[in-house]
N, C-alpha and C positions, 0 to 999 in steps of 0.2 A: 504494500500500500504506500504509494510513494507521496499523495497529497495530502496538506497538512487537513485536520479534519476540520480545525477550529477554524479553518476559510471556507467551510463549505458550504452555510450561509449564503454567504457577499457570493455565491456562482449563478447561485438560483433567480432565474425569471420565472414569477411565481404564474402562472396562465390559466386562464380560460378563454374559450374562444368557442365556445358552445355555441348555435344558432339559438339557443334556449334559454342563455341566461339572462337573469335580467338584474335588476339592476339594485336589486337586495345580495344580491350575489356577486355584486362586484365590490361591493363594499364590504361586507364579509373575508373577499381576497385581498382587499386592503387592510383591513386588520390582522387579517393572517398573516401580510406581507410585513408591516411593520413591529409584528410581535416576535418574529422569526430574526429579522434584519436580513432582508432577503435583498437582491438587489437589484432589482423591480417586479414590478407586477406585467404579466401583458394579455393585453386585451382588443375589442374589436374596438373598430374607429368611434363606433356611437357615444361608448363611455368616456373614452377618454376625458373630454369637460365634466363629467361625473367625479371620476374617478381622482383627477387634477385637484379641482376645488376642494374636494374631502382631503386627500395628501399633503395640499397645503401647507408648509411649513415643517413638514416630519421628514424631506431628505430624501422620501423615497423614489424613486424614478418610476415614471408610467410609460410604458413601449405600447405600440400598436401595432398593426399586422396590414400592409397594405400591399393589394392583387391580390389577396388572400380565397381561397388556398391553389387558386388554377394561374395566376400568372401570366393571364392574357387580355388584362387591359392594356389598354392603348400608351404608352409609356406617357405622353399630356396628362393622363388621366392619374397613372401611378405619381407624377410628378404633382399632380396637384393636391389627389390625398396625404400624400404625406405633406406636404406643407402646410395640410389646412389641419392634419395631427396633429404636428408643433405647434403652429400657433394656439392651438387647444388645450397644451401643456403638455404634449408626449416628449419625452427628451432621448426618446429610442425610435427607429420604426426598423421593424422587419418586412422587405420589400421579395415578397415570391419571383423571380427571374423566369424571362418567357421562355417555357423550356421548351414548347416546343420548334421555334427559333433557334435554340441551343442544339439538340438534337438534329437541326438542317443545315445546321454550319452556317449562320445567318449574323455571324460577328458582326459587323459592319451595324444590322437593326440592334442589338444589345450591347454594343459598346455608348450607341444613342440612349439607348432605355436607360442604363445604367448610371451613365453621365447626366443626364434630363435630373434624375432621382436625387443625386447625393447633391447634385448642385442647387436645385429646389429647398431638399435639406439645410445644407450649410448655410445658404444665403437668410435664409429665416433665423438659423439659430447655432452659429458653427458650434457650440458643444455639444450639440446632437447627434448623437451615433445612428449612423446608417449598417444594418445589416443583411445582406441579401441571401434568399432562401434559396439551395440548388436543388432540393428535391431527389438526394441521391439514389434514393430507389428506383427511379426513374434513368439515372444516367450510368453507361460505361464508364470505364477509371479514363480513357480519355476524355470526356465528355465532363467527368468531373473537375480533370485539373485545368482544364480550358475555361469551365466556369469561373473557376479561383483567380486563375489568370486575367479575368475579366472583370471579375471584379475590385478584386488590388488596384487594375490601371484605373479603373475609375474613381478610385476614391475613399472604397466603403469601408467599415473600420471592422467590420466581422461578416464570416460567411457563415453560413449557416446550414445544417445537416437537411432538414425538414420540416414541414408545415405539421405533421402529426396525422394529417388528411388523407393520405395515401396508404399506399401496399402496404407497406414500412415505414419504418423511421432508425434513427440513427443507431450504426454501428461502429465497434472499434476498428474497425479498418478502415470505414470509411473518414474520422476522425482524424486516425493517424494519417492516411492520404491529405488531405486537405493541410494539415500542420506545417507536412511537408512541403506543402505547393507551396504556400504561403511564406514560406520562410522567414517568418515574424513582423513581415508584412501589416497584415491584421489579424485581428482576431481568430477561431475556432468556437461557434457554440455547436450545440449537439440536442436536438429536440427529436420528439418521439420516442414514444417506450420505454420513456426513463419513466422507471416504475418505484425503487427499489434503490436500497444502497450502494449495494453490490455493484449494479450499472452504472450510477451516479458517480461511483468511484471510478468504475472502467475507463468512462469518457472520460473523465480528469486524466486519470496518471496514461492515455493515451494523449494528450495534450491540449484539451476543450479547456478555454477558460469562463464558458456561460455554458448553465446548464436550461434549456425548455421544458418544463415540466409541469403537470395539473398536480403531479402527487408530493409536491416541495415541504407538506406537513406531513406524510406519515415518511418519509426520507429521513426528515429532522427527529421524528420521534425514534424512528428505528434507530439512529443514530446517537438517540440520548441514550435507549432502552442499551446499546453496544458498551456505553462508555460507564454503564453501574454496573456489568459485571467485572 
C-alpha cells in the first residue's frame, strides 16, 4: 500500500449524477462532502447554484459534468456550459471528449473542442480546473494515449478514466496508461467502480490523484472501521 491513507480524503470527488436526484440530495452530499473533507463534490449543471450558495464559505469545491455522459454536443455548446458552471460557482468541470471523433481520427475537430473548452474555462475563472473525460472502455491503448495527448496540448489540468455511464469504468491499467502518457503533464482521476477501499487504493498507488466516486462515505468508513483494528 504505497499511498499515505490520511490523504485519502482531499482524492475524493464526492458524486452524484443520478437523472433522479434532487435537490434534498445534493445537499445531503454536501454535508457529506464537508464532514469527510473531501475534495469536492460533483454534480449535474442544474445544482451547481444550489449547491454553491449552501458551500459558501466552507472551502469546499463544487465540479460539474459537462456533454455528460455521451460527449457529443457541439463543442459552442460544451464551451458555453461550462462557462455558465463557473460563473455559477463550479470551480471544477468535467468535460466528456467526443469520442466518437476520437475513434475516427478527427484530431483536427477535438483539438477545436478541446481548446473552445479550457479557454471558455480559464477566461471566466483561471483557477478553475478543466478535466476531460476519455471514456476508456470505449477506446484502444492507442486511442487512449492520443486522447491524453490531446488533451495536455490543450490545456486541461486532468484527464479522466470515465463518466460511470458506460460498459465500464476505470481500471488499473488503464490508470497506469494514462500516468504515463501524461508524464506529469496533468492530472490522473479515475471514476467508475470505485466501490470499495481496496480499488480506491489500487487507483492511487497506480498513480490517480482524484478519485470519482458515489461511494466516498462507506470508503471513509471502511477505512476508519481498517484503522481500529
Amino acid at each position: 500500500m504505497i499511498f499515505p491513507l490520511d490523504n485519502l480524503a482531499r482524492t475524493i470527488d464526492h458524486t452524484l449524477l443520478k437523472p433522479e436526484a434532487t435537490p434534498s440530495q445534493i445537499i445531503e452530499l454536501s454535508n457529506q462532502a464537508c464532514h469527510y473533507g473531501f475534495a469536492a463534490i460533483c454534480i449535474n449543471p442544474c445544482y451547481v447554484p444550489l449547491a454553491s450558495e449552501y458551500l459558501a464559505g466552507t472551502g469546499m469545491r463544487v465540479c460539474s459534468v459537462i456533454g455528460f455522459p455521451l460527449g457529443s454536443s457541439m463543442p459552442s455548446v460544451k464551451a458555453m456550459g461550462a462557462k455558465e458552471a463557473v460563473l455559477a460557482g463550479a470551480g471544477e468541470v468535467d468535460v466528456v471528449m467526443n469520442i466518437g471523433f476520437l475513434k475516427s481520427g478527427n484530431k483536427k475537430y477535438l483539438e477545436k473542442e478541446l481548446k473552445c473548452v479550457v479557454h471558455a474555462v480559464k477566461e471566466t475563472d483561471s483557477s478553475a480546473l478543466v478535466k476531460i473525460i476519455l471514456e476508456t472502455c470505449l477506446l484502444d491503448e492507442h486511442e487512449k494515449v492520443s486522447a491524453c495527448r490531446l488533451a495536455v496540448a490543450a490545456g486541461a489540468d486532468f484527464v479522466k478514466t470515465s463518466t460511470g455511464f458506460n460498459k465500464g469504468g476505470a481500471t488499473v491499467s488503464d490508470v497506469a496508461l494514462l500516468v504515463k502518457t501524461v508524464e506529469g503533464r496533468c492530472g490522473v482521476k479515475a471514476a467508475g467502480g470505485i466501490r470499495d477501499l481496496a480499488t480506491a487504493l489500487a487507483m492511487l498507488d497506480a498513480g490517480a490523484v482524484r478519485l470519482g466516486t458515489s461511494g466516498g462515505v462507506s470508503i471513509m468508513e471502511e477505512w476508519a472501521n481498517a484503522r481500529r483494528l
